[in-house]
N, C-alpha and C positions, 0 to 999 in steps of 0.2 A: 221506507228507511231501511229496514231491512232486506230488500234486494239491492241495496246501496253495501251493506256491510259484507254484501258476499264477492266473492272474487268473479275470476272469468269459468272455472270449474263447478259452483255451486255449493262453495264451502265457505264457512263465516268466517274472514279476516281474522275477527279477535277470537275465533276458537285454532287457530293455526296458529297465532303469536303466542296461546298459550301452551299449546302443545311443544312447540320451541322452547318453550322457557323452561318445560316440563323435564325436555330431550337433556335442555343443559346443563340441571340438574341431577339427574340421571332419575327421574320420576316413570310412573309408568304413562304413558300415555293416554287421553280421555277416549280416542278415537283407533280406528285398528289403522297400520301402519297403510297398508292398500289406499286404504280410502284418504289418506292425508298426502300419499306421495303424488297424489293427482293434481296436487297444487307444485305447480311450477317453483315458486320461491319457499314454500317448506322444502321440496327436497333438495335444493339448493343450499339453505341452510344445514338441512338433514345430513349433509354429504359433509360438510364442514364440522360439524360436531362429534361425527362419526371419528373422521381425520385426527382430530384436537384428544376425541378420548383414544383411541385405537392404534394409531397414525395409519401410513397411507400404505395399503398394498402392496406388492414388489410388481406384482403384474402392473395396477396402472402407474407405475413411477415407470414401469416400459415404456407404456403406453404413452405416457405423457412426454418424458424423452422424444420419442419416435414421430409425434403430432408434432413439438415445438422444432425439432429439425427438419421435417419437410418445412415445414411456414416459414423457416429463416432461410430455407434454399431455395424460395420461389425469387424472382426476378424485380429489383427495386426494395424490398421488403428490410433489409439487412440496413443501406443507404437511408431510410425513409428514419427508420429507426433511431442509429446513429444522429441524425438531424434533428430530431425531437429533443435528444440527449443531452443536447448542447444547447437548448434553450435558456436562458437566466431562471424559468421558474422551475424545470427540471434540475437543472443544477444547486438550487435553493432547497427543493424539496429532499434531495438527497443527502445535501450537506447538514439538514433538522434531522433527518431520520438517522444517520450516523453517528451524530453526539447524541444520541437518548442515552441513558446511562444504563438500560439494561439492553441494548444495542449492544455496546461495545464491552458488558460484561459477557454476553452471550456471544460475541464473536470471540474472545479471548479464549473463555473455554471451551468453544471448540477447535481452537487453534492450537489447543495445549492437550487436546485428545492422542495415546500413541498411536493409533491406528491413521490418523490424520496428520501426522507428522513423521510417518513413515512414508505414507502415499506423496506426501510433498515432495519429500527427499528424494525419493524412487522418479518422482516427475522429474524434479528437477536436475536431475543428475543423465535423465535420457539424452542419448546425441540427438532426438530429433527437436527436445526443445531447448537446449544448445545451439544448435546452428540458428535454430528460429531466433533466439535470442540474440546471436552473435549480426544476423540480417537485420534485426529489426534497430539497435542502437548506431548501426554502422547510415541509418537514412537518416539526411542530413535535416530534418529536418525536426527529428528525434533531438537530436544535438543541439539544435540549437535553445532547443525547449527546455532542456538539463543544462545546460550553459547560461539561460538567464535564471534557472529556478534555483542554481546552486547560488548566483550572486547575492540571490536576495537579504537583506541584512538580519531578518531575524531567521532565515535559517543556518546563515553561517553561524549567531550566536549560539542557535538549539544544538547545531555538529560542534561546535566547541565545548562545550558542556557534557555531550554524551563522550566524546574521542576520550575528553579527561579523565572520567568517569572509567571508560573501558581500558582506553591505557595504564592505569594504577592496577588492572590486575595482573597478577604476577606468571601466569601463562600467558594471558597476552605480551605482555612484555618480553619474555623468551622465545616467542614465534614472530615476533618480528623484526627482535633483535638476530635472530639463527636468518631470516628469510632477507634480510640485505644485506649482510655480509658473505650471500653465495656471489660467487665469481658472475656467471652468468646476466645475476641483478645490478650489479657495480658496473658490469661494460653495460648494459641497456640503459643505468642509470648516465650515464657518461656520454655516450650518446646522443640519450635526446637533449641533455645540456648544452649539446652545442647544436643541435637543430634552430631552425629561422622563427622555428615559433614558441618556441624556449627561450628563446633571447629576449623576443619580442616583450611577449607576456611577463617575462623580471624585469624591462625597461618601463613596460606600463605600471606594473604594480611598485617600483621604487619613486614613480613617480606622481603618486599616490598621494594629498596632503596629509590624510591619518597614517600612511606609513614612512613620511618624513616626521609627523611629530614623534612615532612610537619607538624609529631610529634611534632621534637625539635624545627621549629618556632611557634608553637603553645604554647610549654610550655614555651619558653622564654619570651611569651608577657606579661608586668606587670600586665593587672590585673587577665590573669591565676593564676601567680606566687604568688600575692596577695589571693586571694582566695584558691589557693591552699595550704598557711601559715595558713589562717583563720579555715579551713576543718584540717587541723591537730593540732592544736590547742586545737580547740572543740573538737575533739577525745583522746588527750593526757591527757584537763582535766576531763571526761570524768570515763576514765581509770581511775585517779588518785582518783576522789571520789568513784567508786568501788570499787576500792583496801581496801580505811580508812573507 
């Protein structure tokens, strides 16, 4: 029973599961470190709680960089990957691990770190991942993926909600009130207004049944209807001293 309780090293399991529990404590240990790191999954452990109190070296964060990019530049490996990625259980498991609630608090605050919101900036502002960016939306297939994910009904609700939200600030509203009334904006906007797929797309969307209902209560409100007597009106007489 006892050469059962011992490993492939010649050390007793349950004195190795204690010294772990020992480590993660920060106790001292029963055994001298030599003699425990000869078991395979103590120091495996051992390297783990080291991490968790200490954190991790700058040398192996090289290190480890420098292994996981040759292994993604070998041949199939990146493909192989990718493919797994997209499996329903992959995709399951990473959409549970995302909403844990100290998931998405601990992504938050590091995303509200300066130094991490400078590096962002600094990234994001490079011409090389600009053009990467400007490549990468311009494949069509990009497009069409954002063209049906933008239709979906509850995300137009969710962008209706935040635009409101953001639009009532009062710098927002003078940055974009100053940004279409540049000349520049007004002929682009003009433009593609009369483009084949601007056309198109206000012929499909007017012909829309929730936006023939949302039409007719819009035009039945009094002071549309009001305004819209006033507006013809002014153009009737208008008309009428041109004519004489």
């Amino acid at each position: 029973m006892a050469d059962k309780m011992k490993n492939d090293c010649g050390l007793c399991e349950a004195e190795v599961k204690k010294n772990l529990v020992l480590a993660e404590c920060g106790e001292p240990l029963t055994l001298p470190l030599a003699i425990l790191n000869m078991s395979c999954d103590f120091r495996k452990e051992w390297d783990k709680i080291q991490e968790k109190w200490h954190g991790v070296p700058e040398d192996i964060k090289i290190k480890r960089r420098e292994r996981r990019a040759e292994y993604m530049s070998r041949p199939g490996v990146r493909e192989r990957i990718n493919k797994r990625n997209q499996t329903p259980e992959a995709i399951a498991k990473r959409k549970e691990y995302h909403s844990r609630p100290e998931i998405i608090a601990a992504k938050k605050a590091y995303r509200q770190r300066p130094e991490v919101i400078a590096r962002r900036k600094k990234a994001d502002n490079s011409p090389e991942t600009k053009a990467k960016k400007k490549t990468y939306y311009k494949n069509p297939d990009v497009i069409a993926r954002r063209k049906a994910y933008e239709r979906r009904p509850d995300i137009k609700a969710r962008r209706r909600v935040m635009s409101r939200k953001r639009y009532r600030i009062p710098a927002v509203k003078a940055k974009r009130k100053e940004y279409y009334q540049r000349p520049e904006v007004i002929a682009k906007r003009r433009e593609y207004a009369k483009s084949p797929e601007a056309i198109a797309q206000r012929k499909e969307y007017g012909q829309r049944p929730e936006t023939k209902v949302r039409q007719k209560a819009y035009y039945e409100r009094p002071e549309v209807k009001a305004r819209t007597r006033a507006r013809a009106a002014k153009a009737y007489l208008k008309k009428k001293a041109k004519a004489a």
